[in-house]
Structure formats: C-alpha cells, structure tokens
C-alpha positions as CSV (number, residue, x, y, z in Angstrom):
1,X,1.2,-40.0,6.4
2,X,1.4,-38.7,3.0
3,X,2.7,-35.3,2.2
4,X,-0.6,-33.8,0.6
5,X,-2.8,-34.7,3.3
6,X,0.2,-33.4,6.0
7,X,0.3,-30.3,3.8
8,X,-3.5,-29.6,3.6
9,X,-5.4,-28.6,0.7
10,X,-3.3,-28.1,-2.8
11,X,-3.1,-23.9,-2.5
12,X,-1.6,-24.0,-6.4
13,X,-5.2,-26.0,-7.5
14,X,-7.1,-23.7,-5.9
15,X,-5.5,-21.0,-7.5
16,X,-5.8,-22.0,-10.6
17,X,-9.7,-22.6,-9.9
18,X,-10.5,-19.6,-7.8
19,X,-7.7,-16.7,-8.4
20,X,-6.2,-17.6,-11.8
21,X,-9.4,-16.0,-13.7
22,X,-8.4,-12.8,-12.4
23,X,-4.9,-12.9,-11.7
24,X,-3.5,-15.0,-14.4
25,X,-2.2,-18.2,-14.5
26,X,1.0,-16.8,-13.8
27,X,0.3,-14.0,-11.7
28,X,1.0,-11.7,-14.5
29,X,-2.7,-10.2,-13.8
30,X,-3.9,-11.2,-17.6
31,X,-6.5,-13.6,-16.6
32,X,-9.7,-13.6,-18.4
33,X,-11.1,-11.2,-16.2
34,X,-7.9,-9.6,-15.6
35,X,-8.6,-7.3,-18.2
36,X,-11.5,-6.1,-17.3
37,X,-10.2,-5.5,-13.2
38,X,-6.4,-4.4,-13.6
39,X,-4.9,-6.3,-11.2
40,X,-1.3,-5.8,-10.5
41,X,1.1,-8.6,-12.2
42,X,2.4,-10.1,-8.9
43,X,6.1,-9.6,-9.7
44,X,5.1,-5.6,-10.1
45,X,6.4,-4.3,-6.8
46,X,3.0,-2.0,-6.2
47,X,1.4,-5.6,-6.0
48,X,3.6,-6.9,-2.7
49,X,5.6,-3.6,-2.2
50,X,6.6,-3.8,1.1
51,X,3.7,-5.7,2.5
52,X,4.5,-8.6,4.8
53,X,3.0,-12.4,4.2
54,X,0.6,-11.8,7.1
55,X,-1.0,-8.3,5.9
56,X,-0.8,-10.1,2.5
57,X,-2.5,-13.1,3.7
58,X,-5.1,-10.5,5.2
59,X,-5.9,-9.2,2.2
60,X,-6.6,-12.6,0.0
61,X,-9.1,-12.9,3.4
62,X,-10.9,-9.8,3.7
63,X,-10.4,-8.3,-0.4
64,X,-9.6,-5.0,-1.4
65,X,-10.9,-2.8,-3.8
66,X,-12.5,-5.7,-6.7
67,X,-11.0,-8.4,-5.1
68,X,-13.4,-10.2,-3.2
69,X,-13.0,-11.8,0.3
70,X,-12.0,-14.8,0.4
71,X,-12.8,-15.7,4.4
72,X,-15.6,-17.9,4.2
73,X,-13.3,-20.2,1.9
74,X,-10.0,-20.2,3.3
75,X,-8.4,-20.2,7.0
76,X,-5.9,-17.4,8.1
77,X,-3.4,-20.4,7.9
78,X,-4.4,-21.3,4.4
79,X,-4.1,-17.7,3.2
80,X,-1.1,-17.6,4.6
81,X,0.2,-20.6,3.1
82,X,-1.4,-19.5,-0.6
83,X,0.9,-16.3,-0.2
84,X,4.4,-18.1,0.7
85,X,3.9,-21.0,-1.4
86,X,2.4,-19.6,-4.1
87,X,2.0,-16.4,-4.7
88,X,5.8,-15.2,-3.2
89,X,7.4,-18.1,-5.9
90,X,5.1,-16.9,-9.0
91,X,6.5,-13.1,-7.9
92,X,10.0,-14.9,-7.9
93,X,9.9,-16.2,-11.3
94,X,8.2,-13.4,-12.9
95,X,11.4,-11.1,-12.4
96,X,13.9,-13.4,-13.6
C-alpha cells in the first residue's frame, strides 16, 4: 500500500488551500487575509501556549473567534493530524 493513501489525505495541501489565506504560507499569520483578521504567527507562543494537540485540534474543528469551523470538512483524526504534522513543525521552524 502506498504511504499517501496509508497516511490519508495530504494535511500540508490542504493547508495551503484552505488555511494558508489566513494564516500564511508559513504560519507566520501574513496570509492574504491575514491582515485583515490578526491571526497569531504560529511560532508566537499566545497561538499554541500551553494548549495540548487535542484542544488544538478542537479548535481547527469548532473555530474561535474569526476562524471558522472546520467540522464538516475534516475528522477529529484529521484535525488532529493537521496540528502534529503540520502546524506543530511550521511552529518549530519559525523559532529557529
């Protein structure tokens, strides 16, 4: 079986459809509508603070504040996934 179809749906080209607009390419938060919302560049630690993958994962699912809900088109497990394997890296390489 290849990997991508054991893996699921590609979380980093869904981002960069769905998320990147807002949140930047990078997660820096300077996305074309960035500007206009203020979201928090990801490596920012008032973005993730404290919060764990799952209430993370919750969020991308259920939106806060402008961010829009995002249950109808991704599973709890895919959320979940989208926050370890993408967002938590883009965080990583944003403090370096």
């Amino acid at each position: 079986m290849p990997l991508r179809a054991a893996a699921g749906r590609d979380l980093a080209a869904y981002y960069a459809a769905r998320c990147a607009v807002c949140h930047g390419e990078e997660g820096t938060g300077r996305g074309p509508d960035g500007a206009r919302l203020g979201p928090l560049p990801f490596a920012d630690p008032r973005a993730f603070g404290k919060a764990t993958d799952a209430e993370l994962a919750r969020t991308i699912r259920e939106g806060q504040g402008a961010m829009p809900a995002f249950r109808f088109l991704l599973s709890d497990a895919e959320a979940l996934r989208m926050v370890k394997d993408v967002l938590r890296p883009m965080a990583g390489k944003r403090r370096r």
